[in-house]
VMD Tcl script that builds the backbone (N, CA, C; Angstrom):
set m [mol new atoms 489]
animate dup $m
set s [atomselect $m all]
$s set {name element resname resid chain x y z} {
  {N N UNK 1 A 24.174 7.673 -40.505}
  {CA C UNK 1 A 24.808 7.822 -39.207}
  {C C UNK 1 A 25.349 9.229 -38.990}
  {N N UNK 2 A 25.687 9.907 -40.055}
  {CA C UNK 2 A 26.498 10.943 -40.087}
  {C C UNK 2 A 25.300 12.367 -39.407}
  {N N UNK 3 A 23.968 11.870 -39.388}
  {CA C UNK 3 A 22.793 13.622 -38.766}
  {C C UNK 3 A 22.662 12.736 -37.220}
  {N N UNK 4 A 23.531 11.759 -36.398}
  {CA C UNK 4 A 22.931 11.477 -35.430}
  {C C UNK 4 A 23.730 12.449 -34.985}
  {N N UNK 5 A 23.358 13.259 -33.431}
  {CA C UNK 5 A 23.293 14.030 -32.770}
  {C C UNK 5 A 24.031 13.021 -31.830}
  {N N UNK 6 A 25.196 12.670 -31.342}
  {CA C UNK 6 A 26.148 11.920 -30.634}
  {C C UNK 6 A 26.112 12.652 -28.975}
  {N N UNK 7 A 26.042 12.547 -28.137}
  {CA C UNK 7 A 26.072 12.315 -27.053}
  {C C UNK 7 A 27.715 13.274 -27.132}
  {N N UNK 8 A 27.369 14.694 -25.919}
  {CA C UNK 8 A 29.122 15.449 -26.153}
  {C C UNK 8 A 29.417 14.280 -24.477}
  {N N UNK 9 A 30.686 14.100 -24.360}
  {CA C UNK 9 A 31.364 13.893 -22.997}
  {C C UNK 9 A 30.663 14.349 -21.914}
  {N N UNK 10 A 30.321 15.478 -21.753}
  {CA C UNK 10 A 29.378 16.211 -20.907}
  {C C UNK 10 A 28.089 15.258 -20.492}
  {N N UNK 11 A 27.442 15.770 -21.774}
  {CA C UNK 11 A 26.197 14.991 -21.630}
  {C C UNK 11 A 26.008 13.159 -21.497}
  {N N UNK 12 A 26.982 13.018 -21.661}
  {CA C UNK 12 A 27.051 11.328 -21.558}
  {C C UNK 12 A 26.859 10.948 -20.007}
  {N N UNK 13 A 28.097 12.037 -19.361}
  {CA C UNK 13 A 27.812 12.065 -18.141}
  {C C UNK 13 A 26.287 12.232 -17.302}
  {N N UNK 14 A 26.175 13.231 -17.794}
  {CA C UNK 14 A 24.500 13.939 -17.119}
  {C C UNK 14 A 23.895 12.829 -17.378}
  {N N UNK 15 A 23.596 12.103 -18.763}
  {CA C UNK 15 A 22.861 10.851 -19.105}
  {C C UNK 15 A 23.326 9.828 -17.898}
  {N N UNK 16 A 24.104 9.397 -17.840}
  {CA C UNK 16 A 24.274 7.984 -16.757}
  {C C UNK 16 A 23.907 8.236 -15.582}
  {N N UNK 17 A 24.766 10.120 -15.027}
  {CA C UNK 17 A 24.326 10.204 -13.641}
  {C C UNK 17 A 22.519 10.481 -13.689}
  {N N UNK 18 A 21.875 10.197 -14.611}
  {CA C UNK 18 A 20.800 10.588 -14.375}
  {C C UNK 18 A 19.753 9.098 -13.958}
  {N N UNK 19 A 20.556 8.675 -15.105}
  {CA C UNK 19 A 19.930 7.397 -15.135}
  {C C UNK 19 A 20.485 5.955 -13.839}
  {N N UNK 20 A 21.244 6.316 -13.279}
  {CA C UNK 20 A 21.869 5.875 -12.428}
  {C C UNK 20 A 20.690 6.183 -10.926}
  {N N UNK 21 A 20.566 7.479 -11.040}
  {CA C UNK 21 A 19.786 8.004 -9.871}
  {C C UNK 21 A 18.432 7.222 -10.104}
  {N N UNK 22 A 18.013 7.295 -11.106}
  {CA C UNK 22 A 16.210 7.164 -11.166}
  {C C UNK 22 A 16.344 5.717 -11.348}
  {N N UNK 23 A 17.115 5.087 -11.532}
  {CA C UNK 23 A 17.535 3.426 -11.000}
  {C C UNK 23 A 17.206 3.144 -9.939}
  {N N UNK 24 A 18.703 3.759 -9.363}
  {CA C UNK 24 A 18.774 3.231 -7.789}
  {C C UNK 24 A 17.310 3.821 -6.954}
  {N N UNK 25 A 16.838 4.583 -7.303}
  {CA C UNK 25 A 15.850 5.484 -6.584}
  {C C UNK 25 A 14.617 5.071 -6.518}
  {N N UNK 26 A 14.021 4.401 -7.734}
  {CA C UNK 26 A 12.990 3.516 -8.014}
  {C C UNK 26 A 13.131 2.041 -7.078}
  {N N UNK 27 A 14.059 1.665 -7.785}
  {CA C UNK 27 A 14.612 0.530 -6.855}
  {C C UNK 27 A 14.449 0.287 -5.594}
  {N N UNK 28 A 14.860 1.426 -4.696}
  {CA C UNK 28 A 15.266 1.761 -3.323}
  {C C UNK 28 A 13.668 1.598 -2.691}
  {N N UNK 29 A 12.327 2.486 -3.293}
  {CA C UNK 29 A 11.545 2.748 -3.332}
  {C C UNK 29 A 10.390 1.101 -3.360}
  {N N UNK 30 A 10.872 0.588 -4.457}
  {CA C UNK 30 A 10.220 -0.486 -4.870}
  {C C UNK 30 A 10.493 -1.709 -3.237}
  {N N UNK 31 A 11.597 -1.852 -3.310}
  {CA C UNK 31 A 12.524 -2.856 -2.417}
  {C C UNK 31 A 11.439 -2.278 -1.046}
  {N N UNK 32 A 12.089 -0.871 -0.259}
  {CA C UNK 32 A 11.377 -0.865 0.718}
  {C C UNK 32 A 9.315 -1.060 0.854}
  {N N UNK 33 A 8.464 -0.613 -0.562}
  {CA C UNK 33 A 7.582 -1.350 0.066}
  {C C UNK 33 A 7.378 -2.599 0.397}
  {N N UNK 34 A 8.048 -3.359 -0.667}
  {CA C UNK 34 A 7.912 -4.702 -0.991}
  {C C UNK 34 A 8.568 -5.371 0.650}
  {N N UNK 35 A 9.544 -4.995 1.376}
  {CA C UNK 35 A 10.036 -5.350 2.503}
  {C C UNK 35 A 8.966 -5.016 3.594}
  {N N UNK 36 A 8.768 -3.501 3.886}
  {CA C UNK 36 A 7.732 -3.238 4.790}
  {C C UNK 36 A 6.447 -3.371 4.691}
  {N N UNK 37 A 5.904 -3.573 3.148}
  {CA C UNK 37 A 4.303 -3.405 3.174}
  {C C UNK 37 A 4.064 -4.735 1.903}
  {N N UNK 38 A 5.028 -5.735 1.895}
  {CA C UNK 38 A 4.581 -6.814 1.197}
  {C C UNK 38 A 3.923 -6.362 -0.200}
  {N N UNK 39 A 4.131 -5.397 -0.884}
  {CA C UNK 39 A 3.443 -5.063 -2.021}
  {C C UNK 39 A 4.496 -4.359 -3.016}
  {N N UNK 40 A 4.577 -4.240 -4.374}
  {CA C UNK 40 A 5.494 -3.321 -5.074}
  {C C UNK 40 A 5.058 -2.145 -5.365}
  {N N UNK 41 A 6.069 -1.211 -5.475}
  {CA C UNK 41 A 5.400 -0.021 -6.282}
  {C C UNK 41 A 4.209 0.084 -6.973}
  {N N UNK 42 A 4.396 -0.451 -8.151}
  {CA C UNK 42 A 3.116 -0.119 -9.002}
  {C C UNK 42 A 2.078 -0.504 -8.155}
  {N N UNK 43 A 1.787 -1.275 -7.655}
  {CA C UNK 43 A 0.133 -1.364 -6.367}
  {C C UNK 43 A 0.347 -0.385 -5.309}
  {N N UNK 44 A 1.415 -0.231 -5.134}
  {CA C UNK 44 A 0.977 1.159 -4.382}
  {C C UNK 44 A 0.476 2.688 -5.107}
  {N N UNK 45 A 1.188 2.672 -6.409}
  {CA C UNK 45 A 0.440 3.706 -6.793}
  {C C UNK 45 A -0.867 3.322 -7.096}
  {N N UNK 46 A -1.483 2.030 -7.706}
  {CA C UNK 46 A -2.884 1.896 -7.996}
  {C C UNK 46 A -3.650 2.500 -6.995}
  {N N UNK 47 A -3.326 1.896 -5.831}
  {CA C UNK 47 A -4.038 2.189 -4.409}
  {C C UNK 47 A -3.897 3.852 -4.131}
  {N N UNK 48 A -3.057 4.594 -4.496}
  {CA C UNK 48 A -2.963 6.083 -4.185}
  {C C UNK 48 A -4.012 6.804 -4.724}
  {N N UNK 49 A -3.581 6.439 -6.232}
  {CA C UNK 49 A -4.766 6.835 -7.622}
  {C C UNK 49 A -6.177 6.734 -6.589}
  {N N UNK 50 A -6.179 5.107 -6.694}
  {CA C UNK 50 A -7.686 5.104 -6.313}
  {C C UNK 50 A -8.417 5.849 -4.888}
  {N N UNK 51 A -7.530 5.880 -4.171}
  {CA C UNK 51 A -7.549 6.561 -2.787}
  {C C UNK 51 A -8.177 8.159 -3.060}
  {N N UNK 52 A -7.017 8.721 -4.056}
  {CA C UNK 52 A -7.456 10.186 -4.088}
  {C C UNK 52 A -9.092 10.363 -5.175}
  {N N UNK 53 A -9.346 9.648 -5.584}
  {CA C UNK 53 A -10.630 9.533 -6.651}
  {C C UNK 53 A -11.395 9.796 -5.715}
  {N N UNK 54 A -12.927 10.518 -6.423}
  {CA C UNK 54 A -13.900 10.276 -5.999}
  {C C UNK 54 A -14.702 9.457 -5.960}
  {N N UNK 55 A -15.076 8.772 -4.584}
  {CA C UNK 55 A -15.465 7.435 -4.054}
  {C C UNK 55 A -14.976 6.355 -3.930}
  {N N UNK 56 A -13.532 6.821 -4.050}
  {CA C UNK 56 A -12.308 6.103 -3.442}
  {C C UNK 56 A -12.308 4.839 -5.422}
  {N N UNK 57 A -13.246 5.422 -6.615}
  {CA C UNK 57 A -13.211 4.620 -7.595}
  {C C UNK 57 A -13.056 4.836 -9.119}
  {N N UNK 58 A -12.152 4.323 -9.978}
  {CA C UNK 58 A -12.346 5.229 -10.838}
  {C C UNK 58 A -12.399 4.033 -12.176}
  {N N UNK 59 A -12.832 4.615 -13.510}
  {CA C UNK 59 A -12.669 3.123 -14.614}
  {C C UNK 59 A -11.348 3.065 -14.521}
  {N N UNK 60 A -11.257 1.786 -15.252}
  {CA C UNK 60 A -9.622 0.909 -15.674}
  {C C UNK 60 A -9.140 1.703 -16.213}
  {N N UNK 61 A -9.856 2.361 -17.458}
  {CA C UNK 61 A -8.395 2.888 -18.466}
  {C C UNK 61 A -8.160 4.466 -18.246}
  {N N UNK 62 A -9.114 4.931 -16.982}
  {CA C UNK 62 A -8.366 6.445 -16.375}
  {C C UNK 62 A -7.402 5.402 -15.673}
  {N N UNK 63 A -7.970 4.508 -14.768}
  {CA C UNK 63 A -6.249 4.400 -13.950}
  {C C UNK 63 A -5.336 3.995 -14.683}
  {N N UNK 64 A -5.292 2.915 -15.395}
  {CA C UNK 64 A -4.368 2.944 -16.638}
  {C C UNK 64 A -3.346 4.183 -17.325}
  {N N UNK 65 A -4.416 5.401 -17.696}
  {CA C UNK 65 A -3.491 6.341 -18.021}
  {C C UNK 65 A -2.847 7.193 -16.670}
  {N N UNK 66 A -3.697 7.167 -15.446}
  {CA C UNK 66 A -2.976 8.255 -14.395}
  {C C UNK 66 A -1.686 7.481 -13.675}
  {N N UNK 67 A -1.537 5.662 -14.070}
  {CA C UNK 67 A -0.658 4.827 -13.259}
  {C C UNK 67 A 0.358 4.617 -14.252}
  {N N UNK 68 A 0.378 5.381 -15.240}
  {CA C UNK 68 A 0.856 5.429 -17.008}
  {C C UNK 68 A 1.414 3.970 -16.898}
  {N N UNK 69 A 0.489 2.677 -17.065}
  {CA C UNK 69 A 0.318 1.657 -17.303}
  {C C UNK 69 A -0.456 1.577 -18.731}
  {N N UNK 70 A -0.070 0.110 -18.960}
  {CA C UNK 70 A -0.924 -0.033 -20.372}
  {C C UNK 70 A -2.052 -1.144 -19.445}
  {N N UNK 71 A -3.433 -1.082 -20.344}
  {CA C UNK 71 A -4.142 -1.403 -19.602}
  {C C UNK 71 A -4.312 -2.950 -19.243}
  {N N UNK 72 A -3.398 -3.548 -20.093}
  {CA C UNK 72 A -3.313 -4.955 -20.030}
  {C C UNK 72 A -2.414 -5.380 -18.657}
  {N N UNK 73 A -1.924 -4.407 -18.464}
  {CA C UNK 73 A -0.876 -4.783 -17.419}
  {C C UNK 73 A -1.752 -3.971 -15.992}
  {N N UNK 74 A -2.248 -3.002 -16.266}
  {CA C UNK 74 A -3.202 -2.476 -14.997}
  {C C UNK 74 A -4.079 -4.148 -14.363}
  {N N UNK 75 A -5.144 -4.349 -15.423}
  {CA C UNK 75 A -5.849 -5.380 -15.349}
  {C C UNK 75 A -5.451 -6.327 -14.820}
  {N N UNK 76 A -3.802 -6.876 -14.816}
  {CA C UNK 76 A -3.404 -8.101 -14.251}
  {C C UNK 76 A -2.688 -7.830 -12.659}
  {N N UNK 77 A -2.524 -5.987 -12.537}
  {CA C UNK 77 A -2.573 -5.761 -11.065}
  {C C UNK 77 A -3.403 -5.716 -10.564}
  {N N UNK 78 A -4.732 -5.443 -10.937}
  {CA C UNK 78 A -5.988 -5.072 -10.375}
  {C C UNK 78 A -6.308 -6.222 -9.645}
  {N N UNK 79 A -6.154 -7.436 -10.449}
  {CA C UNK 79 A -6.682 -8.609 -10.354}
  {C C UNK 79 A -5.587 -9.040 -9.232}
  {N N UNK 80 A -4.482 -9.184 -8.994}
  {CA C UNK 80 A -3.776 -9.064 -8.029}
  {C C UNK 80 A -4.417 -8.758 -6.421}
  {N N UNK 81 A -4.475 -7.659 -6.683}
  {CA C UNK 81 A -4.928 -6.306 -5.419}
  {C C UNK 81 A -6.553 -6.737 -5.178}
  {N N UNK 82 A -7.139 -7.314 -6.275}
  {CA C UNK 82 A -8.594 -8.379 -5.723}
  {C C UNK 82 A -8.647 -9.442 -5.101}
  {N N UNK 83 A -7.421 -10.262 -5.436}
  {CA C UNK 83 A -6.892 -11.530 -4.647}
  {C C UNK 83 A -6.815 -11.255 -3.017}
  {N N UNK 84 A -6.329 -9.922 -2.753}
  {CA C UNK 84 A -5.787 -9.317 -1.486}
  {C C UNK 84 A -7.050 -8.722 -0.858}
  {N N UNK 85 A -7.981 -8.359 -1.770}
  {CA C UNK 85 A -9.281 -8.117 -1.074}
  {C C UNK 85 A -8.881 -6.442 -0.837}
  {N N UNK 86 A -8.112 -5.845 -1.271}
  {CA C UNK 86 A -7.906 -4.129 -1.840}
  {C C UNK 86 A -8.246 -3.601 -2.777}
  {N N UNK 87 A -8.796 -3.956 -3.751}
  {CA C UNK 87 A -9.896 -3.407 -4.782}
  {C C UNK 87 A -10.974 -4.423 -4.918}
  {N N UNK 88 A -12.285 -3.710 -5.555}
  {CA C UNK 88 A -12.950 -4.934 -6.022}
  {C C UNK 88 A -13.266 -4.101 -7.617}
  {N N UNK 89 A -13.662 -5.000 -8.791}
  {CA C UNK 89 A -13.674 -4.187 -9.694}
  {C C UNK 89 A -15.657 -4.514 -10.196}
  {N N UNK 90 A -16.104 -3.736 -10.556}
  {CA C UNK 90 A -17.361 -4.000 -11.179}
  {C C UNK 90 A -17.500 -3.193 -12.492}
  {N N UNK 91 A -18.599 -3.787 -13.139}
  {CA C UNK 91 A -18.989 -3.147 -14.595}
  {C C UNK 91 A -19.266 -2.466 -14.439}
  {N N UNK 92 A -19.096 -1.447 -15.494}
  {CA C UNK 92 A -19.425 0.457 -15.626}
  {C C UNK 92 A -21.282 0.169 -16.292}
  {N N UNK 93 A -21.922 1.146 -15.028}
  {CA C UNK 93 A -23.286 0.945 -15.503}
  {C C UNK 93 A -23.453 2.038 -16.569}
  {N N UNK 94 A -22.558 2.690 -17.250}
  {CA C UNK 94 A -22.893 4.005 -18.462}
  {C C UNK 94 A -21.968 3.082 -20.027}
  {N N UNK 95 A -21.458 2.197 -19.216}
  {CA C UNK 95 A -20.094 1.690 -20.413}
  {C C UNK 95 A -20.406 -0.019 -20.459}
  {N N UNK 96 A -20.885 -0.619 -21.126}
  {CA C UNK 96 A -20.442 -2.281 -20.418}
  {C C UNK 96 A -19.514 -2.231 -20.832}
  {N N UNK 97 A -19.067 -2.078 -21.433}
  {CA C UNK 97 A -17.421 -2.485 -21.897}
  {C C UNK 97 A -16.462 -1.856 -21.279}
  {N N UNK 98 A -16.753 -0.786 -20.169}
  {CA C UNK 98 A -15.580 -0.520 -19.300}
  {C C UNK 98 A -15.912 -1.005 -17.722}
  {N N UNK 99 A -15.232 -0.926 -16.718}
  {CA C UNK 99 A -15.157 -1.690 -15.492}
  {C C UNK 99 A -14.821 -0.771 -15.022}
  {N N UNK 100 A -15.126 -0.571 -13.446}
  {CA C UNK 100 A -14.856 0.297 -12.595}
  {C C UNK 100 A -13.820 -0.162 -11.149}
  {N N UNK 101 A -12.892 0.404 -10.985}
  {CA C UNK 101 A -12.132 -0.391 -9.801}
  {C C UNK 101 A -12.209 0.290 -8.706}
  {N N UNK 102 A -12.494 0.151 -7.382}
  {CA C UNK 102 A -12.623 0.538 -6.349}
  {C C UNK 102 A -12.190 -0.014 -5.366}
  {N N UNK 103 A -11.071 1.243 -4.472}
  {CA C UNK 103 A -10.541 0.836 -3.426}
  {C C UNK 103 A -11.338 0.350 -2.250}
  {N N UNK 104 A -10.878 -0.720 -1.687}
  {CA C UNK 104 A -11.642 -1.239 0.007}
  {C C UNK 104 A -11.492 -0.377 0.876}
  {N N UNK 105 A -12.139 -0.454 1.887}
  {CA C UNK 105 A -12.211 -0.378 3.365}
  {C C UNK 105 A -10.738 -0.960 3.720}
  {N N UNK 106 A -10.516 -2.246 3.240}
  {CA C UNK 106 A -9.220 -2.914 3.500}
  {C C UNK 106 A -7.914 -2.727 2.800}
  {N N UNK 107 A -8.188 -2.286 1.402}
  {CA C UNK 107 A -6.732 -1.483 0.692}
  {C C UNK 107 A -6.287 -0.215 1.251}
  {N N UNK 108 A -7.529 0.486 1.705}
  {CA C UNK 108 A -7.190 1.875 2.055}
  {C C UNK 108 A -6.540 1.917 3.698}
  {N N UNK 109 A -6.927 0.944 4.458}
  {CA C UNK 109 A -6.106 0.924 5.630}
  {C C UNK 109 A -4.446 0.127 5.148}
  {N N UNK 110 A -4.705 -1.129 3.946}
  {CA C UNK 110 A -3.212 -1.450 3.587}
  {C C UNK 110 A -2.452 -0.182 3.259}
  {N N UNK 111 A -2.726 1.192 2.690}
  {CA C UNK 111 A -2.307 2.204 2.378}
  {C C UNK 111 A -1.733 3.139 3.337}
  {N N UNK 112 A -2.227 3.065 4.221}
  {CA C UNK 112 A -2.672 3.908 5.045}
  {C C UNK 112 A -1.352 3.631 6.279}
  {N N UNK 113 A -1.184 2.237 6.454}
  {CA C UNK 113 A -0.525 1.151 6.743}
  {C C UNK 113 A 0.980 1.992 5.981}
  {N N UNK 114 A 1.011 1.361 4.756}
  {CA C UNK 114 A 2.094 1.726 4.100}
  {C C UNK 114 A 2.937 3.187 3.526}
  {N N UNK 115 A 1.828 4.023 3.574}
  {CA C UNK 115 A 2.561 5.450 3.457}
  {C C UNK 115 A 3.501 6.362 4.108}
  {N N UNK 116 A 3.320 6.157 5.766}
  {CA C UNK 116 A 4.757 6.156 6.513}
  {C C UNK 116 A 5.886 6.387 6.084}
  {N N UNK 117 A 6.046 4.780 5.556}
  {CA C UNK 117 A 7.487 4.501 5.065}
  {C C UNK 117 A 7.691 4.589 3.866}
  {N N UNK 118 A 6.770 4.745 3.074}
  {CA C UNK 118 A 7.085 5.312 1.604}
  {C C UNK 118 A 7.409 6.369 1.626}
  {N N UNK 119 A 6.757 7.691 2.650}
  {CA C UNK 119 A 6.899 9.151 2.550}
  {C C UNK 119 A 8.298 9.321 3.125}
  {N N UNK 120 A 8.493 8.447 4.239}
  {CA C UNK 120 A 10.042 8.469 4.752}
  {C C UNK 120 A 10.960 8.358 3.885}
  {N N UNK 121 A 10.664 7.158 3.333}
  {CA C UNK 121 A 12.085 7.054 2.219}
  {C C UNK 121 A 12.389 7.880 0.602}
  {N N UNK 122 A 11.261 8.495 0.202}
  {CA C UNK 122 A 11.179 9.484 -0.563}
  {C C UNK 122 A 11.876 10.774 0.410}
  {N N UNK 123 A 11.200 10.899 1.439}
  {CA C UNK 123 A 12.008 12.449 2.171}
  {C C UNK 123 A 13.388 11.936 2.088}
  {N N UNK 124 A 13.957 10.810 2.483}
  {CA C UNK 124 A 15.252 10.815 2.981}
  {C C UNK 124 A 15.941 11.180 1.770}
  {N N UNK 125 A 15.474 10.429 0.809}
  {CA C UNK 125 A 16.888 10.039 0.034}
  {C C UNK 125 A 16.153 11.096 -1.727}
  {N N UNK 126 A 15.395 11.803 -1.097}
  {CA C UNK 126 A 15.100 13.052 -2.346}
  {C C UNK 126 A 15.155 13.973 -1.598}
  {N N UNK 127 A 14.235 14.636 -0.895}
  {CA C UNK 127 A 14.115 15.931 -0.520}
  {C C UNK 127 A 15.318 16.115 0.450}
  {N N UNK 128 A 15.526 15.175 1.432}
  {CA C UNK 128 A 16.567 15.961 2.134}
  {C C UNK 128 A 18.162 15.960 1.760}
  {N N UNK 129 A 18.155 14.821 0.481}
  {CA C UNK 129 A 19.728 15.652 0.080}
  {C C UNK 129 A 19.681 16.596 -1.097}
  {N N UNK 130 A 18.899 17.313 -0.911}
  {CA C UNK 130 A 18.789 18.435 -2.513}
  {C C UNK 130 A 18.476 19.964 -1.143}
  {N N UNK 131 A 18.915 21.068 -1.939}
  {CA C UNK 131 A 19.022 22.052 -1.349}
  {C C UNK 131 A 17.850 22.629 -1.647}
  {N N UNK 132 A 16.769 23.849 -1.488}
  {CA C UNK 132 A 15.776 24.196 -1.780}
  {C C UNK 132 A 15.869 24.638 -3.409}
  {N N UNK 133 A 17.394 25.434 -3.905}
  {CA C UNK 133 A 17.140 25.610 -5.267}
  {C C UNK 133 A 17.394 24.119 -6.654}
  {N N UNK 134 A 18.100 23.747 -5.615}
  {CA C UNK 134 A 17.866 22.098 -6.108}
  {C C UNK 134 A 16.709 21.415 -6.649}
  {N N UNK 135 A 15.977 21.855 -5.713}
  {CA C UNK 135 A 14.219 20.954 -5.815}
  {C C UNK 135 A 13.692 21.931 -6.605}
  {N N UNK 136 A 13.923 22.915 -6.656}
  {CA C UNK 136 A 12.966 23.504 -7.525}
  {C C UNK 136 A 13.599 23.733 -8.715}
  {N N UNK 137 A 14.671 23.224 -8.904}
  {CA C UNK 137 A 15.877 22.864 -10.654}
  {C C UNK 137 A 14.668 21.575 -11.069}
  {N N UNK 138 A 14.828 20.358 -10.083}
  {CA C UNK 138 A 14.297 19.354 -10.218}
  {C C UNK 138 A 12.985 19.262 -10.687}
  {N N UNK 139 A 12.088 20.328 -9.764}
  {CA C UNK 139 A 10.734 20.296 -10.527}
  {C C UNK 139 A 10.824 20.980 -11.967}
  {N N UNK 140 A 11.455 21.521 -12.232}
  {CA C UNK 140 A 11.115 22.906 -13.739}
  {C C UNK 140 A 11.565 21.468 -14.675}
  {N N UNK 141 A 12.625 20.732 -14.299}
  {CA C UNK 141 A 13.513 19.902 -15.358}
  {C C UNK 141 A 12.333 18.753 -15.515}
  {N N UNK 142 A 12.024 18.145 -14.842}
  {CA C UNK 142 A 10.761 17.006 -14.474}
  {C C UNK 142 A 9.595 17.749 -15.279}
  {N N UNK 143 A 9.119 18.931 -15.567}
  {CA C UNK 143 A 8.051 19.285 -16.323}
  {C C UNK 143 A 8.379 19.011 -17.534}
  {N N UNK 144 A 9.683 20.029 -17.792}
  {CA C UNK 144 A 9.778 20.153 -19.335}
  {C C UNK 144 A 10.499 18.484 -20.065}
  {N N UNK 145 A 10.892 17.792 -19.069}
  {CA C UNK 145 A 11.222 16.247 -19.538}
  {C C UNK 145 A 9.612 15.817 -19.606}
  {N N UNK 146 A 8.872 16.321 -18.958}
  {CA C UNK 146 A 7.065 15.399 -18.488}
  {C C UNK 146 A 6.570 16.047 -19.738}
  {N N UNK 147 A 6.604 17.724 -20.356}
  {CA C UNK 147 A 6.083 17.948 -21.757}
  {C C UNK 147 A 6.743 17.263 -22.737}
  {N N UNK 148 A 7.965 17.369 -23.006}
  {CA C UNK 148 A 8.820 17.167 -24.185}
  {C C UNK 148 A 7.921 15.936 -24.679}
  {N N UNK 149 A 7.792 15.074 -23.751}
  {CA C UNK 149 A 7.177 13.375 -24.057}
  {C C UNK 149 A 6.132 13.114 -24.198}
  {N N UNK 150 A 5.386 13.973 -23.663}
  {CA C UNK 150 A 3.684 14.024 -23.500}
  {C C UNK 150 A 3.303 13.488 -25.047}
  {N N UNK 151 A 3.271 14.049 -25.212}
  {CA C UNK 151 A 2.688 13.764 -27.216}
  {C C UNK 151 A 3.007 12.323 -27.883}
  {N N UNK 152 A 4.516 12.058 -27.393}
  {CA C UNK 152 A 4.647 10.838 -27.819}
  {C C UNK 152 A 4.410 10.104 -27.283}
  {N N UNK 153 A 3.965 9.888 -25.800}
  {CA C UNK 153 A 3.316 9.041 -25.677}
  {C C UNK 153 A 1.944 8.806 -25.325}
  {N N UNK 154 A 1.300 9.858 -25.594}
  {CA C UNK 154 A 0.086 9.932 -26.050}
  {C C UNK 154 A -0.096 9.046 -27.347}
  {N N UNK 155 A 0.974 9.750 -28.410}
  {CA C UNK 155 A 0.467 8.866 -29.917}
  {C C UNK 155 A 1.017 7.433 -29.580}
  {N N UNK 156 A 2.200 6.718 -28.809}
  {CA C UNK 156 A 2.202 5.537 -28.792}
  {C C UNK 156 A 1.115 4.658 -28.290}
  {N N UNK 157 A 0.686 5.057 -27.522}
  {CA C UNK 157 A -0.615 4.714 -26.786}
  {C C UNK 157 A -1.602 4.418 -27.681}
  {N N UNK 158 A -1.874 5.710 -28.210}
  {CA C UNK 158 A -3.325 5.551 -29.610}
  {C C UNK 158 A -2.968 4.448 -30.212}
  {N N UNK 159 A -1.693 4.329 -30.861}
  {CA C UNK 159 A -1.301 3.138 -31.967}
  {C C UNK 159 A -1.345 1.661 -31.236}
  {N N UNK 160 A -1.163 1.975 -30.248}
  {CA C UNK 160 A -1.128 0.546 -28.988}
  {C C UNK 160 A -2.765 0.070 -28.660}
  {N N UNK 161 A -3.775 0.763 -29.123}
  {CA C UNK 161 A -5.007 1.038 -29.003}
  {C C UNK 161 A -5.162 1.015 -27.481}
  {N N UNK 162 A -4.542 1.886 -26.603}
  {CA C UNK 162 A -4.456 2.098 -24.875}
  {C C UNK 162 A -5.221 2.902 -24.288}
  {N N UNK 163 A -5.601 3.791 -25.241}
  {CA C UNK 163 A -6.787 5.144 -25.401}
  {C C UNK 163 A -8.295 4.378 -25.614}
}
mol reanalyze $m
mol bondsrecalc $m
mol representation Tube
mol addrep $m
């Protein structure tokens, strides 16, 4: 116990107010699609992913890693968002063993539908209460928190066999 690196007063703070924010913020985020566009977060990012791909399609376990989902849990949204008739998924003709998911005609207008008010409530309650050197504190801090982790969870992944 005595080499743990204890949390100073300071930082305890920064820790909660941080974690407090990316709570409520996710939350806030999640709640309003689920209210306005009947869907949660994570299917809305599936649908983004797949939106920006080329041919609106990409395999499971790229979206898996770009929705940083594990793929067991992609698979049981996918299958979701097929129920809804917003993806359909087919076999990879280079892979049988991988599957290809592709956004509809009809997910991409559910999207299309729903981005409005996703982009609204991200502007409101991020960009417009942060000052310009704010946002750009936010992006530099968001990289080097997005490197610091990269690796590890890259290797958790490998060991998870997610790769």
């Amino acid at each position: 116990m005595s080499d743990v690196r204890w949390l100073s007063a300071e930082e305890q703070q920064v820790w909660r107010a941080f974690m407090t924010a990316v709570t409520k913020f996710t939350g806030h985020l999640d709640r309003q699609l689920q209210r306005d566009s009947g869907m949660p977060m994570a299917y809305y990012e599936i649908l983004v992913a797949l939106s920006e791909a080329p041919d609106r399609a990409m395999r499971m376990s790229e979206l898996a890693s770009v929705c940083l989902s594990s793929r067991s849990r992609l698979s049981h949204a996918v299958a979701r968002l097929e129920k809804e008739g917003w993806v359909e998924r087919r076999a990879c003709a280079s892979d049988r063993r991988g599957s290809i998911a592709t956004l509809t005609d009809e997910g991409f207008a559910v999207l299309r539908e729903a981005a409005p008010g996703h982009v609204a409530a991200v502007r409101e309650h991020l960009f417009d209460v942060l000052t310009p050197e704010q946002l750009r504190a936010l992006a530099s801090i968001s990289r080097a928190v997005d490197a610091g982790l990269t690796v590890e969870c890259d290797k958790a992944r490998a060991e998870l066999g997610e790769f």
